[in-house]
N, C-alpha and C positions, 0 to 999 in steps of 0.2 A: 504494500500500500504506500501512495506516495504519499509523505510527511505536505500537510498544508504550511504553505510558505508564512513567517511570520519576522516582516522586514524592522529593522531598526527604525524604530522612531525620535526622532532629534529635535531640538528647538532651539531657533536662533539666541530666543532670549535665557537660555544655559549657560553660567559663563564658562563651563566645558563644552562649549558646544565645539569649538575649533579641533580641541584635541581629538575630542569621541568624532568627529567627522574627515580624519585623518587617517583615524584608526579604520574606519570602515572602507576607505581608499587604498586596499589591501595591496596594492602591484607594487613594486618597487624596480628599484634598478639591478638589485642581487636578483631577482627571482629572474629578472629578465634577464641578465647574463647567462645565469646558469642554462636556461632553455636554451638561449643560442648557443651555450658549451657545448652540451649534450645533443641539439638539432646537427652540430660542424662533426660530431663524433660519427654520430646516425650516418653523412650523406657521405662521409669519407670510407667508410664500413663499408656501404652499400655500394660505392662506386670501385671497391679493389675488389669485394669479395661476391658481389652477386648474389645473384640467388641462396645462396646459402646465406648471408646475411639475411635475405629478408625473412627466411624462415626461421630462423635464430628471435631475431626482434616481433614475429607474429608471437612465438611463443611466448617470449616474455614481455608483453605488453599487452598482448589480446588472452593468453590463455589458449590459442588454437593450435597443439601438438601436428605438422605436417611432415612425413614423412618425404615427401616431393614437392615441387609448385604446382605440379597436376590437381593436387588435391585440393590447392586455393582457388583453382581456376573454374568459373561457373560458365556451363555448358547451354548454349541457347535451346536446348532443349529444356533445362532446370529454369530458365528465365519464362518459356510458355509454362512450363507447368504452373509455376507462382502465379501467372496472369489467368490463368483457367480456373485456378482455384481460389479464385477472389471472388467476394458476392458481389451479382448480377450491379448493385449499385456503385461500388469500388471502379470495376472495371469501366463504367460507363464516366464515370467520374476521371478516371486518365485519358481516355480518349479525347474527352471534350477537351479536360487542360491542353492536349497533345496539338487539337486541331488549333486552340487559341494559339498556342505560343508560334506552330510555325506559321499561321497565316500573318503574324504582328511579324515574323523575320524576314516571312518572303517579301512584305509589303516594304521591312527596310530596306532589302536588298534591291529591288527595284529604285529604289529613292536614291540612292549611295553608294549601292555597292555593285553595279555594273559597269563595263569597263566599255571607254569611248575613246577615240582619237577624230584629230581632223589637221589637216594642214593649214599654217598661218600664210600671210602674202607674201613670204619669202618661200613660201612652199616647205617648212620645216614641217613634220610631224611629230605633235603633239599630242596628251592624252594621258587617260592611264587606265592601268591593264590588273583587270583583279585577278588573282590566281589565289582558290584555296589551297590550305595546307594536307598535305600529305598523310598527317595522322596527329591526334590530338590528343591527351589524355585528361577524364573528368573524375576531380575528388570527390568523394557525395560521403557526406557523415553518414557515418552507420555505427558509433556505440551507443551512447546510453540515451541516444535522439537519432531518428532516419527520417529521410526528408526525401520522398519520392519525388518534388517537384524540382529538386534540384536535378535528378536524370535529366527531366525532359526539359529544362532550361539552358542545360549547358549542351547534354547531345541534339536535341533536335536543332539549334542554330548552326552549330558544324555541318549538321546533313543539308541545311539548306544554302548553305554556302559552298559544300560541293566537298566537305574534305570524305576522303576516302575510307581511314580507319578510325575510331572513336572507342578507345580503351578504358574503361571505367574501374574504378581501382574504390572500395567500399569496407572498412574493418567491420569483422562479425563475431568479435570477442566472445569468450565462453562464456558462458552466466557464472560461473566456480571458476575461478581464472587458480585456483589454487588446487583442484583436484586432477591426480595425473589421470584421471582416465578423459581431461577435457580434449573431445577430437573436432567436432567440429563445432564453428560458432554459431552465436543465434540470429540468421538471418531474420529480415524484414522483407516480407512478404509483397507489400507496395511498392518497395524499393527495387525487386527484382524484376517484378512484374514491369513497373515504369522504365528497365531498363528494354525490355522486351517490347514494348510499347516505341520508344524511340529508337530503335533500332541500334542500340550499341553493339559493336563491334564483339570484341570480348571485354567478360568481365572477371576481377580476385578479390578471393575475398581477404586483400589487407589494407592496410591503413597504416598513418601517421607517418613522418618524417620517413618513414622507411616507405613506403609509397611512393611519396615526391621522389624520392631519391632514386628509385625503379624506374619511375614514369621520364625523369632527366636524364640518366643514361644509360638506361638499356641494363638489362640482365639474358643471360640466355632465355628467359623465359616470356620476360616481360620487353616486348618492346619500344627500344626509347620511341618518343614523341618529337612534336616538332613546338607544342605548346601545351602548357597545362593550366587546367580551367577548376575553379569551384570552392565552397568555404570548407573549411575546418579548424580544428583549435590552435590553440598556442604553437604548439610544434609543427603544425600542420603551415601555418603563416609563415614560422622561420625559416622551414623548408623551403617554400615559396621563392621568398626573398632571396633566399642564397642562392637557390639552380638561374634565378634570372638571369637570363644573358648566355647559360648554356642552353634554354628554352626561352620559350616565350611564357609568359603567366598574364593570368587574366587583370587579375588586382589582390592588395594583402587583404584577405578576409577574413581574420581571426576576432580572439573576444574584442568584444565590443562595449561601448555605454552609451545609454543614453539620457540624457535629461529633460523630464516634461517638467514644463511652468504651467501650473493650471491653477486658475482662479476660481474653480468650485462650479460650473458654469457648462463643463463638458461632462458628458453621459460619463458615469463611475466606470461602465464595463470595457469605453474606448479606451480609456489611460491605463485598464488593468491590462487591457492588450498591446499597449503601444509598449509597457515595463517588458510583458514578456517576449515584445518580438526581439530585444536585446540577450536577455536572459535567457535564453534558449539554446544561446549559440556553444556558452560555454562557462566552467564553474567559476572560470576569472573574469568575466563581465559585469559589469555595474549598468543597474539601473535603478534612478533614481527621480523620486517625485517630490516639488518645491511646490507647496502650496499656504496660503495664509489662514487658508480653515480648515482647521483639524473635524471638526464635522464631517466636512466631503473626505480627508484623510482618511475616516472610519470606513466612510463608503465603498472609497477603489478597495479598501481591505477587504471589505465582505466583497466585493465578486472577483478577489483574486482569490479567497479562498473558494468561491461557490466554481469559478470556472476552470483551475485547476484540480485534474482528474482524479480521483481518491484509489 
């Protein structure tokens, strides 16, 4: 059962409010060192030793004992079966997202992203010439939060910009990350199925800094990309930022914060959603609400507790 969330409440007129609102600003420059330590460890690992590293860091970080890469690797048949075996509403519910997102991609691509020339009066030709990329790879969280819409946000605009191959790389950590008999991990059912829906390429079941590291220079198993797209957490950011330049990356999308200013005045259950679309991302994000009436305070509380799942 998830614990109902029960956020610190502060007041300016404390005259500890400065300290206690410092303390709750929990990231520092130590914690963010050490992750880039240990991110520079991870992609050095992975880039001398391959495959066998990443099987090394699945086990101890996800709990998912593999004997080969074969055994991370999900088979487009495993991807229909997850989409078949979703109810009649689920499935209909990807589809639609599916049609939304590539008719808003095709519609950019038209606008942007096709390619024209013409000759000026000196007869030069000019223009310019789009050419997709050859193979791309997409991170999509899959531990303790899966987020189907991110498949079909990052693979379907690849597809309709023409790239060829679209590698999806998803951790499916074990629920007992401590028991040796843990072999495979706990897939999410809409996340496979979404991959199957947008047509990815192939898909592994790993994740974190060892991922990135995969997707950036190639393992025998896993083939390097030519860009890699999608959020995930702290180490998943650092990774990011470091292969840039050996790939392309989309943007850093790790934890996040955000701050709502609300003067009592907006619907309680919008600010309880706008808190969690930051806190969602990951257990180092802040999200934070400044308001002058504790009253409405009480509010967004009761439907953050009512609309988070029990």
């Amino acid at each position: 059962m998830t614990t109902v969330a029960n956020p610190a409440r502060l007041s300016t007129a404390s005259s500890s409010f400065e300290a206690e609102f410092k303390a709750r600003l929990h990231w520092s420059a130590e914690t963010d060192a050490d992750i880039e330590q240990r991110v520079a460890d991870i992609l050095r690992d992975v880039q001398q030793r391959g495959d066998a590293a990443v099987l090394d860091y699945t086990a101890r970080f996800d709990g998912l004992q593999a004997a080969s890469m074969g055994e991370l690797e999900l088979t487009q048949a495993e991807l229909k079966v997850a989409f078949d075996a979703l109810p009649v509403v689920q499935r209909e519910a990807l589809q639609a997202a599916a049609v939304r997102v590539r008719s808003y991609h095709e519609a950019q691509r038209k606008a942007s992203g096709e390619s024209w020339s013409y000759r000026d009066a000196d007869g030069t030709l000019l223009g310019q010439k789009v050419t997709p990329l050859d193979r791309v790879g997409i991170y999509v969280p899959g531990g303790k939060a899966a987020y189907p819409s991110s498949v079909l946000m990052n693979a379907i605009p690849a597809h309709v910009a023409g790239v060829a191959e679209i590698i999806m790389v998803v951790p499916t950590p074990a629920r007992d990350k401590n028991s040796a008999s843990a072999s495979r991990g706990e897939k999410n059912m809409l996340v496979l199925a979404a991959a199957y829906v947008a047509g990815v390429t192939r898909a592994f079941t790993v994740g974190g800094a060892q991922a990135v590291a995969a997707l950036a220079y190639g393992t025998a198993t896993i083939p390097k990309v030519d860009k890699i797209t999608g959020p995930g957490n702290a180490y998943v950011a650092a990774a990011k930022r470091r292969v840039f330049g050996t790939v392309g990356i989309d943007m850093i999308a790790g934890p996040s914060e955000i701050l709502v200013l609300a003067d009592g005045s907006t619907p309680p259950d919008w600010v309880a959603m706008d808190l969690f679309s930051q806190a969602e991302h990951d257990e180092l994000a802040q999200s934070i609400l400044l308001c002058p009436d504790a009253a409405y305070i009480d509010q967004v509380q009761a439907s953050i507790n009512r609309l988070l799942p029990e």
